[in-house]
Every structure is written in structure tokens, then in C-alpha cells.
matplotlib code that plots the C-alpha trace (Angstrom):
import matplotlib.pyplot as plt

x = [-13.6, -14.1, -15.2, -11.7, -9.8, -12.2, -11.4, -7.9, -7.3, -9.4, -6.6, -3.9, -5.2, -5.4, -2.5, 0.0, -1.7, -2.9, 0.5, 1.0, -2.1, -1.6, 1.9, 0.6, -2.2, 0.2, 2.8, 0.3, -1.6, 2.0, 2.8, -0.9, -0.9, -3.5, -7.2, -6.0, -8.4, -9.7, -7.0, -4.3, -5.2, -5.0, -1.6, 0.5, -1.7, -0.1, 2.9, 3.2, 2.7, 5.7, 7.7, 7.0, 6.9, 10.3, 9.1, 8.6, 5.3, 4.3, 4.1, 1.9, -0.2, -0.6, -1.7, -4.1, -5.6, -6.3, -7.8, -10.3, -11.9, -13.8, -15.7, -15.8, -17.9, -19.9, -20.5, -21.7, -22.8, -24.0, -20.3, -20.2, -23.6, -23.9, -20.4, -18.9, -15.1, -12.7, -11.9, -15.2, -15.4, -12.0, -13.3, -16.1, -14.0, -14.9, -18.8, -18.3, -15.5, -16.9, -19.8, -17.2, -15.2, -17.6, -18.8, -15.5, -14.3, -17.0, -16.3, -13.5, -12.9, -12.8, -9.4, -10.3, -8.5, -7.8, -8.9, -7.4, -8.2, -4.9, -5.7, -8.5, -6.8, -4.8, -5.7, -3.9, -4.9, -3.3, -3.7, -1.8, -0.7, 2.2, 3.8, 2.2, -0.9, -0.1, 0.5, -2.7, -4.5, -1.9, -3.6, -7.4, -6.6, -4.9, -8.2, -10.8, -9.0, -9.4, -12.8, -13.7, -11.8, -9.1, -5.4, -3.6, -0.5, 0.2, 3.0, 4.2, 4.8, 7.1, 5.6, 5.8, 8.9, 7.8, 5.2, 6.4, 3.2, 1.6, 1.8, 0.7, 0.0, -0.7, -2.9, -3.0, -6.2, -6.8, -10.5, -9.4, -10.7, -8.0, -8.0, -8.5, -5.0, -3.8, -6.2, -5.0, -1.3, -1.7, -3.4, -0.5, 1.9, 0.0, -0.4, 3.7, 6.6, 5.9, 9.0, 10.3, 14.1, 12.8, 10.6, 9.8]
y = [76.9, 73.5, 71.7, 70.1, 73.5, 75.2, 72.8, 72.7, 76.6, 76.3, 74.3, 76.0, 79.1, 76.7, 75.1, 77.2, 80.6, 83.4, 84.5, 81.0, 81.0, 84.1, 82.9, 79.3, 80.7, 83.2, 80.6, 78.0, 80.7, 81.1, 77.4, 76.6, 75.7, 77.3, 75.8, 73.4, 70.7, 70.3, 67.6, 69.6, 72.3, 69.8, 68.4, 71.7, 73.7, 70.7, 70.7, 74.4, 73.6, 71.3, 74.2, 76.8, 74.9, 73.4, 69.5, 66.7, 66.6, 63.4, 65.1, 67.3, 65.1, 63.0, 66.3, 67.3, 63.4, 63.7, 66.9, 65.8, 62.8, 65.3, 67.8, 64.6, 63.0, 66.3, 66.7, 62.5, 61.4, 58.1, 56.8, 56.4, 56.1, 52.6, 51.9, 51.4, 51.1, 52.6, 49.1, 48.8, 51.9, 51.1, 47.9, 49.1, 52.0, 51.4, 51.6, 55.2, 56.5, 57.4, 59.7, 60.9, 62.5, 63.3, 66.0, 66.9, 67.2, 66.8, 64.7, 62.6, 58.9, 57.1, 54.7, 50.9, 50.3, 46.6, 46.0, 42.7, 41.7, 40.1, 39.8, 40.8, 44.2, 44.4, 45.6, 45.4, 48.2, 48.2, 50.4, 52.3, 55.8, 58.0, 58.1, 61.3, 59.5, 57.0, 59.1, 61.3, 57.6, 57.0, 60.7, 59.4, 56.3, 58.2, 60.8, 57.7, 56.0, 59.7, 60.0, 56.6, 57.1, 54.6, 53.4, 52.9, 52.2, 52.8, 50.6, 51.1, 48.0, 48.0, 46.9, 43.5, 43.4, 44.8, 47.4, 50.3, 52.3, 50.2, 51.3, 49.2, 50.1, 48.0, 49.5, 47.7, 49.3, 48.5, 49.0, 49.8, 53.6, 55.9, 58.6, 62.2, 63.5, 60.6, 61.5, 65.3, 64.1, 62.2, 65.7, 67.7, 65.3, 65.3, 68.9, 68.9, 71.8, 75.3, 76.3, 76.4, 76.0, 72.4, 70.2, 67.1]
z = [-45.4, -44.6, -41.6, -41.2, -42.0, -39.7, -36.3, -36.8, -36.7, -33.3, -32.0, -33.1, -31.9, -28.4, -28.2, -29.3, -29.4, -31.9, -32.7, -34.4, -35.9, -37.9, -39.3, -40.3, -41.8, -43.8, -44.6, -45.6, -48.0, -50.0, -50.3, -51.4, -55.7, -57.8, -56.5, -54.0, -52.8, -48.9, -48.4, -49.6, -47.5, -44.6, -45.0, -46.0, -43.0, -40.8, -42.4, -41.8, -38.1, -37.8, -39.2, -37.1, -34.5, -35.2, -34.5, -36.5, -38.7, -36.9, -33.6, -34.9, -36.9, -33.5, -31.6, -34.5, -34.2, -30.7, -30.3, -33.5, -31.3, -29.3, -31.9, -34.3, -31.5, -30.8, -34.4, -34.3, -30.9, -32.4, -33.4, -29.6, -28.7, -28.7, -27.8, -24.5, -25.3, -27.5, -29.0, -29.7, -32.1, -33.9, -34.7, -35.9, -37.9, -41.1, -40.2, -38.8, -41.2, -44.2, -42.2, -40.1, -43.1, -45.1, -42.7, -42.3, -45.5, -48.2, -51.3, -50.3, -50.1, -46.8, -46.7, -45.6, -42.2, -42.1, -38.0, -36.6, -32.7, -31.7, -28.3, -26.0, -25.5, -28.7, -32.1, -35.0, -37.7, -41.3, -44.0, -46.5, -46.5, -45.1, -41.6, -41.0, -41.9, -39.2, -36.3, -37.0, -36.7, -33.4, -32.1, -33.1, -30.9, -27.6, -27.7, -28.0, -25.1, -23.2, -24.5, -22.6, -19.5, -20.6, -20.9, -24.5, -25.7, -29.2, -31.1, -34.8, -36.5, -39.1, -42.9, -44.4, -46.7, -50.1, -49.0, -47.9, -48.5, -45.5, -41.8, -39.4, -35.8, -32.8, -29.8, -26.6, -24.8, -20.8, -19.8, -16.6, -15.9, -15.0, -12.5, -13.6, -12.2, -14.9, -17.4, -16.5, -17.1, -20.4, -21.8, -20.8, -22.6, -26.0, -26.3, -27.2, -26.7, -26.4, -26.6, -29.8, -28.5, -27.0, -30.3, -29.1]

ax = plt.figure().add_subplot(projection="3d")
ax.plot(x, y, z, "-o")
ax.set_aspect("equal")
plt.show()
């Protein structure tokens, strides 16, 4: 099992319990082809998630982005080591990416995030893959901000006409330190329903 594979059964098993965990891991064993790759793995293991959770696969892909920031960071203090702000290391994404999956899921490409500063609290990021894709990026962004005891808001920006493979997100980042009862709040918000009579 791979790195990747590995964390996000951990947080399964932690946010929605060991019951869940045993059905996903069922479910996503029957819906697996013959010798599927890491990646594949990834996305019908989230995708089994959504399901049996009964929300939307971007909600989960935005849970499963934010609870990666901290082992990813465990796993490779120097991504923040030399970095003060969470604007900081998304600008500096593409340095850190390719380490960063590689030891999470060996022998696969690391996408080129386009990384615009429109303003001194606003980035731009720009890339193409799915929507899914997009909110797990929305989720790496919201646990960096955590990680660095700041604010974010997290805006998706509809495509250029003629590109619907493109998602563009805009994240406006205050470096204004929040309080832990905030900090304690925004967890309890991402973590997303329990109850399965109430999906987000």
C-alpha cells in the first residue's frame, strides 16, 4: 500500500470511524479494475467516501486535502522550514510538489500550478484537472492557512470560455493570527456531516 492509500485510511478511520472504514475499503476493493495504479486507488477510495457518506465527492476531496497538510509536513519539514506564510509555500508550489508526491505516491507526475499574486493577500492558482481535483487543492490551502495560524478564504473562479478542463481558484490569505477557539471552530467545520441523513 502506498503512502497516499496508507494516510487516507488513517482519516477515515478518524473522521468517520472504523465502521466506515471497513465498508469503503470493501466497496472500493469491488469497483477496483484488474492491476489498478496508486492514482486510481486514490480517486475511487475517495469516491467510495462520497458514497457512503451520502455527500458530494468535492466535500470529501476538500476534507481529504486538509487533513494531508499535516503528515505531508511531518513527512517534509523543509517545505515549511524556511517559510513563514502559507502564501509563501503556494507560491512556491511547484518547487515543493514534485518531492511532496513522489513520497506519497511513487512514480507519478507532478501537475504545473500556474501561481499568480493578484494582490498582497490574493493568489490566483490555475491548472487543469477535475472539480474534485480542485477542491482537494481548496482543502491543501484551508490546512496550510491552519498550519500557519491564519485566515483564508477560498473562491472558485469560473474557466476562461473554451477550457473547461481548467479550474481556477482564488485564495485571499490574512496574516493576521487567529485565536485557538477560531482555529478550534474552522476544524470542526471541515471535518463535514456525521450523520448521514444531513450531507453537506
Amino acid at each position: 500500500m502506498s503512502k497516499i492509500l496508507s494516510i487516507m485510511e488513517q482519516i477515515v478511520g478518524v473522521e468517520f470511524g472504523p465502521d466506515d472504514l471497513a465498508v469503503v475499503r470493501a466497496l472500493s476493493d469491488e469497483r477496483l479494475g484488474i492491476a489498478p495504479s496508486d492514482m486510481e486507488r486514490v480517486s475511487v477510495f475517495l469516491h467510495t467516501v462520497a458514497d457512503v457518506r451520502g455527500v458530494a465527492p468535492s466535500t470529501v476531496f476538500a476534507i481529504f486535502g486538509h487533513r494531508l497538510v499535516a503528515p505531508v509536513l511531518a513527512a517534509l519539514p523543509a517545505i515549511a522550514k524556511d517559510q513563514s506564510t502559507a502564501m509563501s509555500v503556494i507560491l512556491h508550489v511547484n518547487r515543493f510538489l514534485p518531492k511532496a508526491l513522489s513520497a506519497l505516491i511513487p512514480n507519478v507526475g507532478a501537475p504545473v500550478l500556474d501561481v499568480e499574486l493578484r494582490e498582497s493577500d490574493m493568489l490566483r492558482l490555475r491548472f487543469s484537472g477535475s472539480s474534485a481535483m480542485a477542491s482537494l487543492v481548496e482543502g491543501i490551502g484551508i490546512g496550510l492557512s491552519e498550519h500557519f495560524g491564519e485566515c483564508i478564504t477560498v473562491t472558485h473562479v469560473d474557466p476562461p470560455k473554451g477550457t473547461p478542463d481548467v479550474r481556477q481558484l482564488e485564495m485571499q490569505i490574512s496574516t493576521e493570527r487567529r485565536g485557538t477557539g477560531a482555529r478550534r471552530n474552522a476544524d470542526r467545520d471541515r471535518r463535514g456531516p456525521r450523520d448521514k441523513s444531513t450531507p453537506a
